[in-house]
C-alpha positions in Angstrom: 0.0 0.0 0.0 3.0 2.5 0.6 5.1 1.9 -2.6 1.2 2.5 -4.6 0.6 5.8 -2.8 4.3 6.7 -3.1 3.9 5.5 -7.2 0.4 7.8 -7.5 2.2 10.3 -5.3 5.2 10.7 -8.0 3.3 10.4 -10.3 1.2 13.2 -9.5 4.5 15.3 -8.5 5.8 14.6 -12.0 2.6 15.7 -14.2 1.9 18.6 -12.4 4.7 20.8 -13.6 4.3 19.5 -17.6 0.6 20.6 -16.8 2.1 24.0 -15.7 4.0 24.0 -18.6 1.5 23.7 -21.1 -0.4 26.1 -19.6 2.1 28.7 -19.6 2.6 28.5 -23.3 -1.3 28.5 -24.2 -1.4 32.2 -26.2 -3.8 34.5 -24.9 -6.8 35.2 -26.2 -7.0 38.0 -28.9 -10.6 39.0 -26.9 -12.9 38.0 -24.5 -16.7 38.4 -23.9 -18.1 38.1 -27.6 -21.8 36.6 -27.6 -22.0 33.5 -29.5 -19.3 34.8 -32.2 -19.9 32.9 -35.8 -16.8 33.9 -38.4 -13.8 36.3 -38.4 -11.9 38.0 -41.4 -9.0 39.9 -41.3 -8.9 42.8 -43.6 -6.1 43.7 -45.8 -4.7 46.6 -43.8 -4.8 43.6 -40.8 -7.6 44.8 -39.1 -9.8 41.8 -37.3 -13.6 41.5 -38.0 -15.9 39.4 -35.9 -19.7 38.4 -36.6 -21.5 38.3 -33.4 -24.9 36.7 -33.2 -26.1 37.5 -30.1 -28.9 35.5 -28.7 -30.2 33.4 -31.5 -33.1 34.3 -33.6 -33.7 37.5 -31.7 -33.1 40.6 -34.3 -31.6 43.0 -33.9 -28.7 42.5 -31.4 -26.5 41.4 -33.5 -23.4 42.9 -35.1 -20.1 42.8 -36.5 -17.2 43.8 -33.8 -13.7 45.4 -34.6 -10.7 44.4 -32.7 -8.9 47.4 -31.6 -6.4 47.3 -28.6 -7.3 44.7 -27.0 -11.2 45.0 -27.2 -13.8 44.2 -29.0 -15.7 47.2 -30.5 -18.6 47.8 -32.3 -18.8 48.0 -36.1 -21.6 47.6 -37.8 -24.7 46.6 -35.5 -28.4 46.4 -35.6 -28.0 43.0 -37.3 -30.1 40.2 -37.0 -28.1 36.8 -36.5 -24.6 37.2 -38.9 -22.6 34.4 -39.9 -20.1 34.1 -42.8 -17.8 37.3 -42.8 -15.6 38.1 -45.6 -13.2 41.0 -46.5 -12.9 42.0 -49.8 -10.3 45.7 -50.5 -12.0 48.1 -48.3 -15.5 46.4 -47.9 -16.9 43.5 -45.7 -19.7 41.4 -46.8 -21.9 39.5 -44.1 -24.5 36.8 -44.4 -27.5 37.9 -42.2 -30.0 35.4 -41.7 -32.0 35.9 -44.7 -30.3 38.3 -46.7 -26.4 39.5 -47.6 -24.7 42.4 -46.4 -22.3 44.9 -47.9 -20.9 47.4 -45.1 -18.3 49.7 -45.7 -14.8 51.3 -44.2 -17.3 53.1 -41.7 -19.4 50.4 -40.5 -22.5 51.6 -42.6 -24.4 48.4 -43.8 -26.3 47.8 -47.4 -28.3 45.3 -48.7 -26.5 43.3 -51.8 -29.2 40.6 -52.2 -32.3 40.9 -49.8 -34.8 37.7 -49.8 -36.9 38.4 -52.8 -33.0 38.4 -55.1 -33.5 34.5 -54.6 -34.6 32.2 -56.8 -36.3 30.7 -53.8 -37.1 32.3 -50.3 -33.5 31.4 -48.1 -34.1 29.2 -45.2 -30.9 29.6 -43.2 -28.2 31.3 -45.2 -24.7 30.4 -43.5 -21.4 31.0 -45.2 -20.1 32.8 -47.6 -16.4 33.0 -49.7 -15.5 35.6 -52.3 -14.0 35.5 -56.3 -11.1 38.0 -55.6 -10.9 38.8 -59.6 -14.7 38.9 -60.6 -15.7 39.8 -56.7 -18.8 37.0 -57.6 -20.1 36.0 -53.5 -20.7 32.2 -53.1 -23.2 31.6 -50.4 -24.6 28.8 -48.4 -27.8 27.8 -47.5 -28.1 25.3 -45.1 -32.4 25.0 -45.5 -34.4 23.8 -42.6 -31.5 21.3 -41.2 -33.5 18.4 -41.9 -32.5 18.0 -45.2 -34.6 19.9 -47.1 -33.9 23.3 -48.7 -30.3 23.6 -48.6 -28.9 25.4 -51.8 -25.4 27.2 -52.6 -25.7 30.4 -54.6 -23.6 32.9 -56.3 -24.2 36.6 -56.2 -23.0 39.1 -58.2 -21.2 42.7 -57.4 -24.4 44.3 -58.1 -26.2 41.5 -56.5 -28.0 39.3 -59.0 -28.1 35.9 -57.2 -27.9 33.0 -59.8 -28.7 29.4 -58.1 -25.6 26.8 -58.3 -27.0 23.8 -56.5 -29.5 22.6 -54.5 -31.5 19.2 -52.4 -33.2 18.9 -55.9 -30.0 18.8 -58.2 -27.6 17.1 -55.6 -28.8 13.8 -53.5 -25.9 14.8 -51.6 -26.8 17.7 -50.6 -28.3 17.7 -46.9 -27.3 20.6 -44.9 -24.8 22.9 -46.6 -22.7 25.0 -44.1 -19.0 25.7 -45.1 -17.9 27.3 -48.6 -14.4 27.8 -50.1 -13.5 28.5 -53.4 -10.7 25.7 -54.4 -10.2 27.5 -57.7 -11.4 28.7 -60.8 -14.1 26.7 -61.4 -14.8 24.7 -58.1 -16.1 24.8 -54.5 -15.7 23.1 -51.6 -18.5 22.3 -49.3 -18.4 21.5 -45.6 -22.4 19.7 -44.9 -23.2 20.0 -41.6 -25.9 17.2 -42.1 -23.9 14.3 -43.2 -20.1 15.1 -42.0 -19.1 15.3 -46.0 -16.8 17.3 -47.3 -18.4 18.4 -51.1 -16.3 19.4 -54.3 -19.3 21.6 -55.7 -18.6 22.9 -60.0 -19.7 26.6 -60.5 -22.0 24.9 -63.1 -23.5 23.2 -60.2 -22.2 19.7 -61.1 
């Protein structure tokens, strides 16, 4: 009994300080405090964006928060529950709930693509990636969650919203979440519904 509790006694003694190592070297949070944060971008003069949601489904309360020193501060607010955030030159452009978002260098917010701009009234739209040469938007949809409605779209700078794919076109196409443009002519699609990882044609393929 007295060589176990001096094993589990050096044993204890010799974990403790690689515990206090580790800890040491975690880095330090950038900020503190956001409520229920969703995406960051970083623009190109380095300056860090955050969608906040806020409480879910509750508009209004949400925003988009600048880090500045240390803190947190507000950028763009009144929104209703952002998501995908994406820096493009001097502009930032936000899914919110039902509808996309351009807000300039002074936190001002306009609406791109508003519901009626789809081809069919968005469920849930998500995530969002940029065309850095054409500035075209590509923006998911991730429908009722069930499996039913989830689309990807692309939207143009002046905001004409064309459909790429949707639950119709794709049987493997559940709950669309993350989008990421893998090139010229492809995307790749994170679905939250399955666990599969999508390589999605512009064309839809």
């Amino acid at each position: 009994m007295f060589r176990q509790r001096a094993w589990i006694a050096g044993l204890f003694l010799a974990v403790v300080p690689i515990a206090a190592a580790a800890e040491r070297t975690l880095p330090k949070p950038l900020v503190t405090g956001l409520k229920n944060p969703e995406s960051v971008a970083v623009a190109a003069n380095g300056r860090i964006y955050v969608s906040v949601i806020g409480e879910f489904d509750k508009d209004g309360d949400g925003a988009v928060m600048v880090v500045d020193g240390g803190e947190a501060k507000p950028f763009a607010t009144g929104l209703n529950d952002p998501k995908g955030l994406v820096a493009f030159r001097d502009v930032l452009f936000v899914v919110d709930k039902n509808k996309v978002l351009r807000i300039d260098s002074k936190g001002k917010s306009t609406v791109l693509a508003a519901p009626e701009a789809f081809p069919t009234p968005p469920h849930a739209l998500n995530d969002l990636d940029i065309d850095p040469v054409s500035g075209t938007l590509y923006v998911s949809d991730s429908g009722d969650r069930m499996g039913k409605g989830g689309a990807v779209y692309a939207i143009s700078p002046r905001g004409k919203v064309r459909l790429i794919t949707d639950d119709k076109k794709s049987k493997d196409l559940h709950t669309p979440n993350g989008v990421q443009r893998d090139g010229e002519y492809f995307l790749n699609l994170l679905d939250f519904g399955t666990g599969a990882l999508l390589r999605v044609r512009h064309e839809g393929k």
